[in-house]
C-alpha positions in Angstrom: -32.8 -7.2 -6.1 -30.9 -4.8 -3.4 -32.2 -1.0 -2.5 -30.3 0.8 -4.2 -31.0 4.1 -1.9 -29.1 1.6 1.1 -25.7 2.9 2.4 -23.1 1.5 0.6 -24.5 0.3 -2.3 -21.9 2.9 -3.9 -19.0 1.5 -2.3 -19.9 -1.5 -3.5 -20.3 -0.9 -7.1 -17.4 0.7 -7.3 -15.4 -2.0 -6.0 -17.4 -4.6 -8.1 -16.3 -2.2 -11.0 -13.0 -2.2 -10.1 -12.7 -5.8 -9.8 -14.4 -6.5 -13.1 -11.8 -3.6 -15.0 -8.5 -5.9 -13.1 -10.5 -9.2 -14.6 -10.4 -7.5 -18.3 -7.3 -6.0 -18.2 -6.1 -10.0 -17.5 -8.5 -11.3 -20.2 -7.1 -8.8 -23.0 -3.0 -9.1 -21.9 -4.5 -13.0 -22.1 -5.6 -12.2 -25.9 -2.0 -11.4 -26.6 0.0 -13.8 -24.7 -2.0 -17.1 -26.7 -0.4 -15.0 -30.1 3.0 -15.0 -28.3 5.8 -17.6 -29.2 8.0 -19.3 -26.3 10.9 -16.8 -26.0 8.1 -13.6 -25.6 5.9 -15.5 -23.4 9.1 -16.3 -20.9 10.4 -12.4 -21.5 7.2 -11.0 -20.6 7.5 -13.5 -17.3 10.3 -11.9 -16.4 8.8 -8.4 -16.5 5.9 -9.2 -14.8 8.2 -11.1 -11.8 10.0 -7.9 -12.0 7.2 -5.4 -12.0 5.6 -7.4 -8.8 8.6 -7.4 -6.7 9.4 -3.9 -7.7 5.2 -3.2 -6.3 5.0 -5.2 -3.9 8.3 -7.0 -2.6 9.0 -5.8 0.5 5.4 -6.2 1.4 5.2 -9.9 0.4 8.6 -10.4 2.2 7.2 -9.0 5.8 4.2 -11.1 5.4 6.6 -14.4 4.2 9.2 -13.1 7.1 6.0 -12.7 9.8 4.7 -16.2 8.8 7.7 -17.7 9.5 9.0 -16.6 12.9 
């Protein structure tokens, strides 16, 4: 078992909190999607392409554009 009076044992509980919130978020949008029929499952694909280019496009294309060169 760790100290729990050690530096950083905070930081790290939050993070492992944050990480386990992102992991049930997916498992309950999950929950939905199985009662989904094709033409939902492929609009809500669409959104989420969308919705991750819009957050984080530009990023992913100066890593891609990095990589490459």
């Amino acid at each position: 078992m760790t100290d729990q009076t050690r530096w950083g044992i905070h930081e790290i509980q939050t993070k492992n909190k944050a990480v386990k919130y992102q992991k049930d978020l997916v498992a309950r949008a999950m929950d939905q999607v199985v009662k989904m029929d094709e033409s939902g499952i492929t609009d809500l694909m669409i959104e989420i392409e969308a919705e991750y280019e819009r957050k984080y496009g530009e990023n992913v294309a100066r890593k891609y554009k990095k990589t490459v060169l």
